[in-house]
C-alpha positions, 0 to 999 in steps of 0.5 A, a space after each residue: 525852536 523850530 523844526 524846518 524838516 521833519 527828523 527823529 533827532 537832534 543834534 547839538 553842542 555838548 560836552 563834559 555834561 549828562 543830560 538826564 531826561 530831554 523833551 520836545 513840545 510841539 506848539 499844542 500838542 504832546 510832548 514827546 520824550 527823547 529816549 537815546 542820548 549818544 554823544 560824540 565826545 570828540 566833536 563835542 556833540 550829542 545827538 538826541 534820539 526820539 521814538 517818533 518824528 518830530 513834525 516841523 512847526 516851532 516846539 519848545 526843548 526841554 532839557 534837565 542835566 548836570 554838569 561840573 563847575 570845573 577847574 580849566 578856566 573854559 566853560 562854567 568853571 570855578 575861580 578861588 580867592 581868599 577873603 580879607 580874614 584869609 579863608 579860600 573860597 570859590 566864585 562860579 565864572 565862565 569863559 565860553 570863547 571859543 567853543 566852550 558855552 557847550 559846557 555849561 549848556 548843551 546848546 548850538 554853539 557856533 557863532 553865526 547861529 544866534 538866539 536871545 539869552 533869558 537867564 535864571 540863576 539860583 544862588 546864595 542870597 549873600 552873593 552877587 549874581 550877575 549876567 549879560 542884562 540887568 536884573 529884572 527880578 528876585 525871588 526866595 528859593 521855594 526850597 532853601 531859604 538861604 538861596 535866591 532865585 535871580 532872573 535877568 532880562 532878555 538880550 538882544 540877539 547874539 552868539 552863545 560865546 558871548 554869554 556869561 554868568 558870575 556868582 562871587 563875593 564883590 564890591 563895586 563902583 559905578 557911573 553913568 557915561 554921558 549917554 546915560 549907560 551905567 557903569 559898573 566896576 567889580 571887584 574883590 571885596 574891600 579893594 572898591 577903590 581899585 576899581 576907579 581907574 578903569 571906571 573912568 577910562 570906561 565912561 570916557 570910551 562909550 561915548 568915544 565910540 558911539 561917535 565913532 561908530 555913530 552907534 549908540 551902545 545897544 545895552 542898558 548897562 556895563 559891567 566890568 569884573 576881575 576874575 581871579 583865576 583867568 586864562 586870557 587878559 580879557 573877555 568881551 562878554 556882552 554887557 559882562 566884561 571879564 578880566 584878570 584882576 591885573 588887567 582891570 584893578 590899580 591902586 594909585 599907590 601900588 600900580 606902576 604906570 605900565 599897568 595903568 597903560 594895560 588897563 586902559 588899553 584892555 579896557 578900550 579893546 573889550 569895550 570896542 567889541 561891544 560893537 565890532 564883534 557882539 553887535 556884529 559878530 564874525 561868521 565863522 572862525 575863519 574871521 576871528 582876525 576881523 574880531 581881534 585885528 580891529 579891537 587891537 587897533 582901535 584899543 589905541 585909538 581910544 587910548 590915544 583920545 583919553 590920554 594923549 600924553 602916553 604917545 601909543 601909536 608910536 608903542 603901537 609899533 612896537 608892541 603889535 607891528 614888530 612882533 607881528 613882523 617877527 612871527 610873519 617872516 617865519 616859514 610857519 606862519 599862517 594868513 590873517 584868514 586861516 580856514 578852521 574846522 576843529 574846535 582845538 584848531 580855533 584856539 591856535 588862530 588867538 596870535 600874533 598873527 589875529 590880533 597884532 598883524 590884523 591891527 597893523 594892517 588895519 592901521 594902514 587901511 585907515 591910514 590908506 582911506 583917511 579917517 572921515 571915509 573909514 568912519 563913514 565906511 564902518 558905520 555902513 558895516 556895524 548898521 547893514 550887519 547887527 544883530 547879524 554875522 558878517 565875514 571880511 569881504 563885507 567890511 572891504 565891501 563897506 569901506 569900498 564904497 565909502 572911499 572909491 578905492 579898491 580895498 578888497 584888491 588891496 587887502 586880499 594881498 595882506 589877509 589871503 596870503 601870509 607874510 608881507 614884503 621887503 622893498 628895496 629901494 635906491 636912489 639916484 639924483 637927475 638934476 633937481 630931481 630924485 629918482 627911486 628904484 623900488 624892488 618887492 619881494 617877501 621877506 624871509 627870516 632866513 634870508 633872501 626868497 628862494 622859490 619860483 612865483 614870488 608872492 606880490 603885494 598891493 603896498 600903499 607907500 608914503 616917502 618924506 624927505 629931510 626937507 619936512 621928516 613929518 610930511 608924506 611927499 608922496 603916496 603911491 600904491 606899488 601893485 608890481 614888482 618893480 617900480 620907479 619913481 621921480 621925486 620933484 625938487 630934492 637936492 643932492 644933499 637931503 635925505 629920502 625915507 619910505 614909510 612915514 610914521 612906520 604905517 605900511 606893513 613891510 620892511 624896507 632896505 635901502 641902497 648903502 648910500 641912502 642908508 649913509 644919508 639917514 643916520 645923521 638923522 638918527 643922532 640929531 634927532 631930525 627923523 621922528 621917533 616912530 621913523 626912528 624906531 622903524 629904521 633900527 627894527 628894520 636893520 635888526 631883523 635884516 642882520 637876523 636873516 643874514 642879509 647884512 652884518 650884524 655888525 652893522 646894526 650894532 654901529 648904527 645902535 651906538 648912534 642912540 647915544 642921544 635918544 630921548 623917546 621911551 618907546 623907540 629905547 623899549 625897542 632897542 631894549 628888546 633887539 638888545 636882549 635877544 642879541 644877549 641870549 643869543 650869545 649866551 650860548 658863546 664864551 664872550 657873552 660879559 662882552 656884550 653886556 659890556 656894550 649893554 652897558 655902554 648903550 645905556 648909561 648916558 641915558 641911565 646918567 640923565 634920568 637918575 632915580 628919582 622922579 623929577 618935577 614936570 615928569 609925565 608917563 613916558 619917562 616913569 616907564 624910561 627910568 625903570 627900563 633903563 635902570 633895569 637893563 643896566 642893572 641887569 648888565 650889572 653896571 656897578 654903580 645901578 647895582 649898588 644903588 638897587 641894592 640900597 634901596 631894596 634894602 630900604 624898602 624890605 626894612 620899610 624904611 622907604 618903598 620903593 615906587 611902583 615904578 622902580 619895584 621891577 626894575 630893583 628886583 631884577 637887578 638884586 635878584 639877578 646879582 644875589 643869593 638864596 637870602 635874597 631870593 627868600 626875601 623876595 618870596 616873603 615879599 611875594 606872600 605878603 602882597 596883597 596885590 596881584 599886579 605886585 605877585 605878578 610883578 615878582 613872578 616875572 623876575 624871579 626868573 633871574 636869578 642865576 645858581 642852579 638850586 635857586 632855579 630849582 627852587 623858582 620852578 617848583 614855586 611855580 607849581 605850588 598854590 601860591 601862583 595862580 594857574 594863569 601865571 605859572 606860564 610866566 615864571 617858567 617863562 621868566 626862568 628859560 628867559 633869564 640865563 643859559 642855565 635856566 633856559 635847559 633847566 626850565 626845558 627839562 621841567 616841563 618835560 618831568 612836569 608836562 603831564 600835570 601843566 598839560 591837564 592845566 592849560 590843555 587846548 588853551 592858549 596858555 599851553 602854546 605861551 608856555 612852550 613858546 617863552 621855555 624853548 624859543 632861545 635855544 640855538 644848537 641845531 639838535 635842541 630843534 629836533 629834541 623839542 620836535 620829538 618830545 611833542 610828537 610823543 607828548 602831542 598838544 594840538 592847539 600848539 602844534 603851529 607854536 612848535 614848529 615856528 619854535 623849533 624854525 626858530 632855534 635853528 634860526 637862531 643857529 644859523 645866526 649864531 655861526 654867520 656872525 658870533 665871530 664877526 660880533 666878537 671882533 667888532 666887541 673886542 677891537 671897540 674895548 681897544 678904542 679910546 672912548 670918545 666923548 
């Protein structure tokens, strides 16, 4: 190190660590030992006192101490796994984003202060030793014959966050990408095979990106490494990538296509990092959204360019844009750029609003810029900046200057200030021409904007018309309020849409007439599938924040009734399903499964139940979601066929393909008794795939009679889930009926302080509360969950809390605006004879 002024201390990151002698080497000259440690635990710091100054000039400081291989999946921690003949056993991993490298080693553990990394481990020589760099040397242990004594090479010059060490039993597969990387996947001994999937979804994307980036991958090597006990999905470690085992291993037989998806998308995300955030990393916290609303975005480039046939940027919308919509409309929201001090407050900022927002927004930006210049912009960025930190304002810069435009002015409206606009446009024919008024103000989930100065955004708006539904007419970047806008050459009779491709961030409302004019376009197929998908999501969170009926929008889902596309189905599953625990909390809730059902048995009808030949990936994922909302509305004919086939594959008389497992287990789940859940769990302990415990986990959840929800959540506590996954079988339970929804918040109110010690700090504390209390929609359950966290305080989820309990009394609201209109609307189309 070097000393810059001349100081008696040394302050640095430190926690749950003792330091037991610490010393300070100035170059050719004596060395002078510290003779006070005080820590300052709250901030997670030390200071080292010394009893004389130390001049400046570089010096080597030595520390020796002792630290805890610890069971919070942060720092250096210890993860269990059985071996194939049954015996547990301990890996030693790490996990050191966001601050928590100071618990493995005290160290400067902040990500703008960076330093190259040489690594010892000393390890039983029967275990694999891996960190960031290749092995460079291996050496008996002078003191124990049994261990080794393994050195790494030096890396490259990088943030502490980013380093990793893995000490376990593993098998693994490996290549060489084209460029001549080697890449390694790890994972649990006997299951080598598992790993060949994302193997050749790494190969491929190296390349993908050193020809995006124009950069070549700055490491020797590559490994990726199922972890068992993971909190996150992912770490981007440099050169030692680290998943969950769910997010990495596929079994061709045992895998369903959603997770070969997964896969290939967290592959794709944490490979991208190699560059954008490892090569350059964030300056401080304030910037992680750069980090993560780039990976999730370029995530589905990659996967886009190794399999065309999943069509992800249509899922895109739906996964990442909606629920960044959802979260944004919300009064506790917060800007992509939050200013951050405290490590606990780092942890909040890993949301919807960092990855998802951050990649939608992203998204418009390319599609703002165009390929060939954002390309040209973001090598600019990754050649000024490696090796170094950069902050936002440095890749507008970068962008800026490859394109001409003015990205800074345009995307300081979208990451300074939080929310995003709802355009309001209507429309009027002049001779042959058509002339849309455009109105912007910030959409609200409450409802229209009530306040002084409404926020303004600089919006890239694209209009196509039914002349071709896949052409932009027109680009126009609405920098006021209110605009107008002549289209050339539309006749009287063809439709007007904004927003192609569902790209700009912002909801849109149209005048009663334009909307009139593109339904057709919804039954005929005319308007693509993204478009189409963009109009319902739209409506729905419009009737959700009491700006039309509801009603409305359930007239315009029956105009589904021929809709082919998986993802656009995925999302309408979805509104459909927060629409059901909506009214779960009324007495006609049969009613809407009813309309459920409707919905969805032309399409349950076409597909059928088994694959048929020519079929790809996207009808494999159509099938099990639709059978399995059928099945869990309780169509008669789905159940009986679930039924029969549960029956058959529990008697091992035909399994059940991966891709129908979720579905049937929900549906005989849902509609069974103590005997099926028994089966169930007796399925669960024989799996030997996590994906398959998992799978299990998630529905169990559904079943319905009071002792047997008891029975789920004290599941989810015992040793049979791991740590991690607990948080979704709680989830599962507030999730899958009213009485759950009480009994899940009444468990983790009797279980809090022993989930707390678990996940503190983590994310997995702000998931748990958000999946067991986000469905309430009685006014006083706001307050109830207000109160028991201001007594049970958990600071990393404290944003989490108040955008749930904004949404239970959204929820409310909703629910006395509209229960009774919804109810009517139910009842009078059961009176109605069906129409073909």
């Amino acid at each position: 190190m070097v000393v810059r002024q001349a100081t008696n201390q040394i302050v640095m990151n430190c926690a749950d660590i003792d330091i037991i002698t610490a010393s300070y080497v100035p170059e050719g000259d004596e060395e002078i030992h510290a003779t006070g440690f005080n820590y300052q635990n709250e901030d997670e710091k030390v200071t080292l006192s010394f009893p004389s100054t130390l001049q400046p000039g570089t010096g080597t400081l030595k520390i020796d101490f002792v630290g805890e291989l610890n069971d919070k999946m942060k720092g250096f921690y210890r993860s269990k796994y059985t071996t194939p003949s049954g015996e547990v056993r301990y890996a030693a991993v790490t996990q050191f984003e966001a601050t928590d490298a100071r618990r493995a080693f005290p160290c400067w553990d902040e990500p703008a202060i960076k330093a190259t990394f040489d690594i010892s481990l000393v390890v039983p020589k029967d275990r694999v030793a891996l960190s960031n760099m290749n092995v460079v040397d291996r050496k008996p242990y002078p003191d124990d014959e049994n261990v080794v004594e393994v050195k790494f090479a030096r890396t490259p010059v990088m943030s502490t966050y980013l380093v990793a060490f893995v000490v376990g039993e593993y098998d693994f597969v490996e290549t060489r990408s084209k460029d001549g990387v080697c890449v390694r996947v790890y994972t649990p001994v006997g299951k080598a095979e598992q790993g060949k999937f994302a193997l050749e979804v790494a190969a491929k994307t190296l390349p993908f990106y050193k020809d995006y980036f124009n950069v070549p991958y700055p490491l020797p090597k590559i490994d990726l490494i199922a972890i068992a006990d993971f909190a996150a999905g992912a770490m981007e470690n440099w050169g030692l990538v680290t998943y969950r085992e769910t997010a990495l291993l596929i079994d061709p037989k045992n895998s369903c296509s959603s997770s070969r998806q997964w896969v290939a998308l967290v592959v794709g995300h944490e490979l991208a990092h190699q560059w954008f955030g490892n090569l350059v990393t964030m300056e401080w916290w304030t910037h992680l959204w750069l980090n993560e609303g780039f990976a999730s975005w370029i995530e589905y480039l990659c996967v886009d360019h190794c399999f065309p046939e999943y069509d992800i940027w249509t899922q895109f919308v739906s996964a990442d844009y909606t629920r960044a919509q959802e979260l944004d409309a919300l009064d506790n929201s917060h800007p992509i750029e939050v200013s951050v001090g405290h490590p606990s407050e780092v942890d909040e900022i890993f949301d919807a609003i960092s990855y998802s927002k951050g990649a939608s927004v992203i998204r418009m930006l390319h599609d703002y810029i165009g390929d060939k210049d954002f390309k040209k912009g973001m090598n600019m960025y990754l050649t000024k900046f490696q090796q170094k930190n950069a902050a936002t304002e440095d890749l507008w810069e970068s962008l800026e200057s490859a394109s001409g435009k003015p990205i800074a002015a345009v995307m300081n409206t979208w990451t300074k200030q939080m929310g995003f606009p709802l355009i309001y446009v209507e429309a009027e024919q002049v001779e042959d021409d058509r002339l849309l008024k455009l109105s912007q103000r910030k959409f609200c989930a409450s409802g229209p904007y009530v306040g002084e100065d409404c926020p303004q955004w600089m919006v890239p708006i694209t209009v196509s018309t039914s002349e071709d539904p896949n052409y932009v007419k027109l680009k126009i970047l609405m920098d006021k309020p209110e605009m107008n806008v002549v289209l050339k050459n539309v006749k009287p009779d063809q439709w007007v849409k904004l927003n192609l491709g569902t790209v700009g961030f912002y909801r849109t409302q149209y005048s009663a007439a334009m909307l009139e004019s593109l339904l057709p376009g919804i039954r005929d197929l005319s308007l693509p599938p993204v478009d189409r998908l963009g109009l319902q999501n739209d409506l729905f969170s419009l009737a959700r924040a009491g700006i039309i009926s509801t009603v409305e929008v359930l007239k315009v889902m029956e105009a589904f009734v021929n809709e082919p596309n998986y993802t656009v189905w995925s999302d309408l599953s979805c509104n459909l399903g927060i629409l059901s625990t909506l009214l779960s909390h009324t007495d006609f809730y049969e009613e809407i499964q009813e309309f459920v059902k409707d919905v969805f048995s032309p399409i349950g009808e076409r597909l059928g139940w088994d694959p048929k030949p020519g079929e790809g990936h996207l009808d494999a994922l159509l099938r099990g979601l639709v059978l399995g909302k059928l099945g869990k509305a309780g169509h008669k004919t789905t159940l009986e066929e679930a039924r029969r086939r549960f029956k058959d594959h529990v008697e091992g008389k035909q399994v059940l393909s991966a891709d129908l497992r979720s579905p049937v287990y929900l549906t005989v789940l849902k509609h069974g008794d103590g005997t099926t859940l028994d089966v169930m769990l007796k399925l669960h302990k024989q799996a030997d795939m996590q994906e398959e415990k998992n799978r299990i986990e998630r529905v169990l959840g559904a079943t319905l009679s009071p002792e047997l929800i008891q029975k789920v959540l004290t599941f989810a506590l015992s040793e049979e889930v791991r740590p991690q996954d607990t948080v979704s079988v709680i989830g599962g339970v507030a999730g899958g009926s009213k009485h759950g929804r009480k009994a899940a918040w009444k468990f983790i109110k009797d279980n809090w302080e022993e989930l707390y010690n678990r996940y503190q700090g983590g994310f997995l504390i702000s998931r748990l509360i958000k999946l067991s209390v986000e469905g309430f929609a009685v006014d006083k359950m706001a307050g109830e969950v207000k109160a028991f966290f201001e007594s049970h305080p958990a600071p990393s989820a404290e944003r989490t809390i108040q955008q749930c309990c904004e949404n239970i009394l959204l929820n409310a609201a909703w629910l006395k605006r509209d229960a009774e209109s919804i109810h009517q609307y139910l009842l009078q189309r059961k009176a109605l004879p069906a129409t073909a």
